[in-house]
C-alpha positions in Angstrom: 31.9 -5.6 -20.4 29.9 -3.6 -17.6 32.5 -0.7 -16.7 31.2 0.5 -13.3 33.3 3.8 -13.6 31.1 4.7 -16.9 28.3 4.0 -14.9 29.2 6.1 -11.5 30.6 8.7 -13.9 27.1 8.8 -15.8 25.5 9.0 -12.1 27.1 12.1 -10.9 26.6 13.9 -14.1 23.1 12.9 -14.4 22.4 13.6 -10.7 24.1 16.9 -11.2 21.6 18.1 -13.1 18.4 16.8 -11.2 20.0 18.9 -8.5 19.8 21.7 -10.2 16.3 21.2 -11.4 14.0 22.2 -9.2 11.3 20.8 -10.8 12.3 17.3 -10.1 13.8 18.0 -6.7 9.8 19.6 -6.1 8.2 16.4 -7.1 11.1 14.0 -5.9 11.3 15.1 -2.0 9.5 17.9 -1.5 5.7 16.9 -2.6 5.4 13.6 -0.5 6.1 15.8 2.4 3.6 18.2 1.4 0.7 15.2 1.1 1.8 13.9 4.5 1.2 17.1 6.0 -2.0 17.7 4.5 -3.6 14.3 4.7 -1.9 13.9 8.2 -3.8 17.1 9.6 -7.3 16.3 7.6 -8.4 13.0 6.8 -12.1 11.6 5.7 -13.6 8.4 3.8 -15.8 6.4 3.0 -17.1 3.1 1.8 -19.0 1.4 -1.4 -17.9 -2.2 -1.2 -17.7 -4.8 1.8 -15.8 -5.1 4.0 -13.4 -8.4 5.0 -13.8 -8.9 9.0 -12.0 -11.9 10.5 -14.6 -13.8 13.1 -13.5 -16.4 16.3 -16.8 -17.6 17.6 -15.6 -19.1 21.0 -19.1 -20.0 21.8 -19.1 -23.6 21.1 -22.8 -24.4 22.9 -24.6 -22.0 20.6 -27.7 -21.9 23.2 -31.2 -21.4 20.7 -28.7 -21.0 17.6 -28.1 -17.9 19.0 -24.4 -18.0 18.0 -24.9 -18.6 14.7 -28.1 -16.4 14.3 -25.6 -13.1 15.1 -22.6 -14.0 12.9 -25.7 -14.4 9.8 -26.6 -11.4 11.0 -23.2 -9.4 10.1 -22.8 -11.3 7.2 -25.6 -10.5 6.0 -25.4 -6.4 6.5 -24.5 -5.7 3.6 -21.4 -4.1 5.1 -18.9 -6.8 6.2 -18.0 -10.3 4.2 -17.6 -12.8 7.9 -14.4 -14.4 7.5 -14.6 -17.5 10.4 -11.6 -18.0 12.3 -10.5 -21.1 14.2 -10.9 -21.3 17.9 -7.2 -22.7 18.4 -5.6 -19.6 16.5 -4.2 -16.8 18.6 -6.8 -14.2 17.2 -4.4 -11.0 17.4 -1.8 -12.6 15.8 -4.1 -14.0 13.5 -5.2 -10.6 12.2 -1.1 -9.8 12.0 -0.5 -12.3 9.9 -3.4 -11.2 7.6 -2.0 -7.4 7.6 -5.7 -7.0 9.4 -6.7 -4.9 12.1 -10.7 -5.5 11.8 -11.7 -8.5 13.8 -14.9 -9.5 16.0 -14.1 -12.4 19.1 -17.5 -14.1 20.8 -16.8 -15.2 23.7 -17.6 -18.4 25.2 -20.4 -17.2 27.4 -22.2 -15.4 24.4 -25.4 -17.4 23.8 -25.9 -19.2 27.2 -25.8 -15.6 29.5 -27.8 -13.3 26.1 -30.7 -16.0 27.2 -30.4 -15.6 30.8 -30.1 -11.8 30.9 -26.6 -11.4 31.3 -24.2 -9.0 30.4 -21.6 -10.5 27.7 -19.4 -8.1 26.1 -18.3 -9.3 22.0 -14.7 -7.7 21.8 -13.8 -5.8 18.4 -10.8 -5.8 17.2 -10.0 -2.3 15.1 -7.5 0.6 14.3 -9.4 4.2 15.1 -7.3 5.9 12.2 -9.1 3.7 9.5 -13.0 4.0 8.1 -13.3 0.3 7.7 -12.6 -0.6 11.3 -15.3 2.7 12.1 -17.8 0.7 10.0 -17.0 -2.8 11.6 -17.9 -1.3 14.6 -20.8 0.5 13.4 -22.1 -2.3 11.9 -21.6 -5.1 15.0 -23.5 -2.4 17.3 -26.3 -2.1 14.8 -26.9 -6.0 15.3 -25.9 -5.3 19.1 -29.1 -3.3 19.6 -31.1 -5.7 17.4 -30.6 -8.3 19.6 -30.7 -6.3 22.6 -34.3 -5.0 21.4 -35.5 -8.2 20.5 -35.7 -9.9 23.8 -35.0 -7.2 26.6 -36.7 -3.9 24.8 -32.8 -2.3 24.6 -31.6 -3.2 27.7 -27.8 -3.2 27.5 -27.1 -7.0 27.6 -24.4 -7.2 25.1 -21.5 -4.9 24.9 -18.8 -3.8 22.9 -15.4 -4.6 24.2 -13.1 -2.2 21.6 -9.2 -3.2 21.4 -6.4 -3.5 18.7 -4.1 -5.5 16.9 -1.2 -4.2 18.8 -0.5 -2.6 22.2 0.1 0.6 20.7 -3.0 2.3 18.8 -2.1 3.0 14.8 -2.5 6.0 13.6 -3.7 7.2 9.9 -0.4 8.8 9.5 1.1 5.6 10.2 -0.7 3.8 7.0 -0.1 6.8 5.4 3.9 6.9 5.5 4.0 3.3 3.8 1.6 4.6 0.5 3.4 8.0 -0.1 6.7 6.3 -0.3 5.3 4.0 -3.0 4.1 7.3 -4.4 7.3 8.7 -4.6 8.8 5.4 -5.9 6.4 5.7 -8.6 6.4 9.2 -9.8 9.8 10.4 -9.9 10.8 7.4 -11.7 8.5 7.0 -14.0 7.8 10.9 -15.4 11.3 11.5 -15.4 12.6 8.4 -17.4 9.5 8.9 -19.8 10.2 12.7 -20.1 14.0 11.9 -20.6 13.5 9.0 -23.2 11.1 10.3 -25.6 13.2 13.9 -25.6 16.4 12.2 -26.6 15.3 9.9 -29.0 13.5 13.2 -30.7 16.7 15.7 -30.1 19.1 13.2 -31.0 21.0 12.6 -28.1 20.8 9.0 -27.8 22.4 9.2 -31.0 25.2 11.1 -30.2 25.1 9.1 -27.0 26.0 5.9 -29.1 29.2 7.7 -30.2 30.6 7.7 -26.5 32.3 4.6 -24.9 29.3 4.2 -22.3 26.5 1.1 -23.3 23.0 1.1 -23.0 22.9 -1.2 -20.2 25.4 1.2 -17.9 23.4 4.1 -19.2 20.4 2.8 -17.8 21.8 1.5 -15.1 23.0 4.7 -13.8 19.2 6.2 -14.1 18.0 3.5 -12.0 21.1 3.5 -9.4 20.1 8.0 -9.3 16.2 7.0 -8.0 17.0 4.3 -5.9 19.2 7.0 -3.8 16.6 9.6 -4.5 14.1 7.2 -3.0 16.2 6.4 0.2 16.7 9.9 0.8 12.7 10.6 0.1 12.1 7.9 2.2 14.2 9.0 5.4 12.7 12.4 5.0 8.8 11.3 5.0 9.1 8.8 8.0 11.1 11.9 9.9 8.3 14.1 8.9 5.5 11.5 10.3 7.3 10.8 13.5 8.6 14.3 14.0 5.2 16.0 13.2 2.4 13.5 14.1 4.5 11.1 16.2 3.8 8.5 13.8 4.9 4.8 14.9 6.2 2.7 12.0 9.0 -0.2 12.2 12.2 0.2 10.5 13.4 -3.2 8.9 16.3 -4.5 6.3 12.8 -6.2 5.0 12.2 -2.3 3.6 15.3 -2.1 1.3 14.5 -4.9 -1.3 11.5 -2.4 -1.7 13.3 0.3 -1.5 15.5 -0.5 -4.3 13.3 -2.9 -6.8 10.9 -0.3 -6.7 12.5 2.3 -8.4 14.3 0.0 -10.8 10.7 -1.4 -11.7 9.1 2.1 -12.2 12.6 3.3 -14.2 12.6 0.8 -16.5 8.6 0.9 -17.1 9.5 4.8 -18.1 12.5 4.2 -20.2 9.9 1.4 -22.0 7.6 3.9 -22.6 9.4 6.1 -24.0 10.8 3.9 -25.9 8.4 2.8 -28.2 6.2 6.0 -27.8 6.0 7.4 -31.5 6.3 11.1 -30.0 6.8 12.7 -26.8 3.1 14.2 -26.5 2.4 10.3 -27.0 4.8 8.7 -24.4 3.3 11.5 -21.9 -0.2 10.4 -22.9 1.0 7.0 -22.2 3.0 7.7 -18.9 0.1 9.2 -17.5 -2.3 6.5 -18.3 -0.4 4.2 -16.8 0.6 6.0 -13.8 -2.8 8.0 -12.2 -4.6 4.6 -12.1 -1.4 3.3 -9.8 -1.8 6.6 -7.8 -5.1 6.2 -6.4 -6.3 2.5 -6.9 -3.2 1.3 -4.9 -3.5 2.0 -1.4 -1.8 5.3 -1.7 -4.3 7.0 0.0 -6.4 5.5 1.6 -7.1 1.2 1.8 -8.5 -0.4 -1.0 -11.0 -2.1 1.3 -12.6 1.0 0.9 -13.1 0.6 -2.9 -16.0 -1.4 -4.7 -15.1 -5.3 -5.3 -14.3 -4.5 -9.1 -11.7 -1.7 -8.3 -9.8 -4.0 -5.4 -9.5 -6.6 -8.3 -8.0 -4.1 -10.4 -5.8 -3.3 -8.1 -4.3 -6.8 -7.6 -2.9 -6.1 -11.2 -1.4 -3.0 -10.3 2.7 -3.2 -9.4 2.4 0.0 -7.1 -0.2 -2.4 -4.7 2.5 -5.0 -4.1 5.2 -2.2 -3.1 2.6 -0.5 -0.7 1.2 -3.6 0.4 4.7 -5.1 1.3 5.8 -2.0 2.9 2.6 -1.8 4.9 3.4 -5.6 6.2 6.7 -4.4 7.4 6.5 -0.9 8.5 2.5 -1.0 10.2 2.1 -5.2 10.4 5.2 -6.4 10.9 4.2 -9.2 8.4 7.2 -10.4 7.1 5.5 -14.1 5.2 3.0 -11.4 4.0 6.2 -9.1 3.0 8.0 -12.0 1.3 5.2 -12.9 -1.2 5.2 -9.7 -2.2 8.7 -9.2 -3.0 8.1 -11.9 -5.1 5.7 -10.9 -7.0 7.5 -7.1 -7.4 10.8 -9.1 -7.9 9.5 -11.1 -10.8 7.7 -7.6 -12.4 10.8 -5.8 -12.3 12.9 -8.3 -14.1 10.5 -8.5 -17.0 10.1 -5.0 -17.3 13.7 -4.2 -17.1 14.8 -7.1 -19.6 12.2 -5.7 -22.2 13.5 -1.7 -21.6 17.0 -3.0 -22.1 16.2 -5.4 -24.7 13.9 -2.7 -27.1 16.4 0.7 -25.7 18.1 1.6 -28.6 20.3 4.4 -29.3 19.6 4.6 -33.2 15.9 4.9 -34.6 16.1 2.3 -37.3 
């Protein structure tokens, strides 16, 4: 049977000692804070790929084609991939539900008052903080002044109309808080349940572990209970950082704390796997690593992965960390919650099978 006590018991003297290492408190707390601050103060991208903008083309006359001749026309840029948009759908909430904040409305009166000479204005929907909403816009005004050129030599006959998502402007700081915290669920974790798994099983601990009443199911669960308060305390400390230092605005959910505490059970148990059947500690670190620096920056951490070539977002639809991020992104920035709840799932069923194959190959005893 499960003794809790053995389990609490193994959690204070394991979190004991992570106290005392400074190492681990470094990396744990202190780090994430330091990468907010940085990347808070100084930010700067770029693009490779294309980029997804959601389209509601209200003009329904489509006077000389006209219409349809500018949406061909941002398609076919090179820089956006035109995603059309009922005209029944509430367009802002449309682009919430899709965790989007890059969107292009035409209004009614596009193509009947561009022939006549009128000014129309083609509102853009976009988030200042990010690049891809700085291309979207970049890229409708390049087509802007094309069509302005073609008929009136310039003349400023349509107009950008520039609004967001939500009332309140988004800041990068605000995307930001969301990836660091999946940063954090990820590291500590999983270098400190790799580091810990391949030393014992070389120094013989685990073996002298097996001697003592507690199992390797409370042992482990212990680890995983020790990061998933590390990672609620790392949590509280970055989103009091953003809002303190950069006034960041991010909404505070119960939809966060499924995250908050699958996540570090997911990326203990993936460390206590590798560990586990790593021949050698220089091996399981080789491994850790390999695993983990691909999750760091192909995941949204940083920066959106809207940003990244087509290859590299596919990649990282197979990356765990992308589902955290992306589910706390829907709750925190989007307020997605359908969005939120697929991703849950998809974390939810990761975790289990991770954690049943770390418990199921753990083993105290090197046959």
């Amino acid at each position: 049977m499960v003794s809790i006590r053995r389990i609490t018991a193994d959690l204070r003297f394991f979190g004991r000692g992570y106290l005392r290492n400074f190492v681990g408190l470094f990396f744990g707390l202190i780090f994430p804070v330091i990468l907010i601050l940085i990347f808070g103060a100084i930010f700067s991208g770029g693009s490779s790929g294309t980029i997804t903008v959601y389209v509601q083309n209200q003009d329904t006359q489509n006077v000389l084609n006209v219409t349809a001749t500018f949406v061909n026309e941002l398609n076919s840029s090179g820089t956006l991939n035109v995603v059309l948009v009922a005209t029944s759908e509430n367009f802002s909430q449309y682009l919430s539900a899709h965790s989007s904040s890059d969107g292009i409305i035409i209004p009614s009166d596009f193509s009947s008052n561009y022939t006549a000479g009128k000014r129309v204005s083609v509102t853009v929907y976009g988030n200042p903080a990010q690049s891809s909403s700085a291309i979207v816009s970049g890229t409708v005004t390049g087509v802007m002044n094309g069509f302005n050129l073609k008929l009136y030599g310039g003349s400023q006959v349509i107009v950008i109309n520039p609004t967001t998502v939500n009332n309140q402007v988004t800041k990068y700081v605000d995307f930001l808080i969301p990836g660091l915290i999946g940063f954090s669920i990820l590291v500590s974790p999983m270098f400190s349940l790799v580091n810990i798994s391949s030393e014992y099983k070389k120094t013989k601990l685990f073996k002298l572990l097996s001697l003592t009443p507690i199992t390797k199911i409370e042992w482990l669960a212990s680890k995983v209970l020790w990061y998933i308060l590390l990672s609620a305390a790392s949590f509280l400390l970055m989103v009091a950082v953003g809002v303190v230092a950069f006034e960041a605005h991010v909404a505070l959910s119960p939809w966060l704390i499924p995250f908050l505490v699958l996540g570090p059970m997911l990326f203990a148990s993936m460390g206590m796997l590798v560990g586990t059947i790593a021949k050698s500690t220089e091996t399981a670190s080789v491994i850790g690593n390999v695993i983990t620096f691909p999750m760091m920056f192909l995941s949204g951490t940083f920066f959106p992965i809207s940003l990244m070539p087509l290859y590299l977002q596919n990649l990282a639809h197979v990356l765990p960390l992308f589902y955290i991020i992306e589910g706390l992104n829907a709750v925190m920035v989007y307020g997605n919650y359908a969005q939120a709840a697929i991703d849950l799932a998809v974390v939810t069923v990761i975790t289990v099978v991770v954690f049943v194959a770390a418990a199921k190959l753990f083993k105290w005893r090197e046959d």
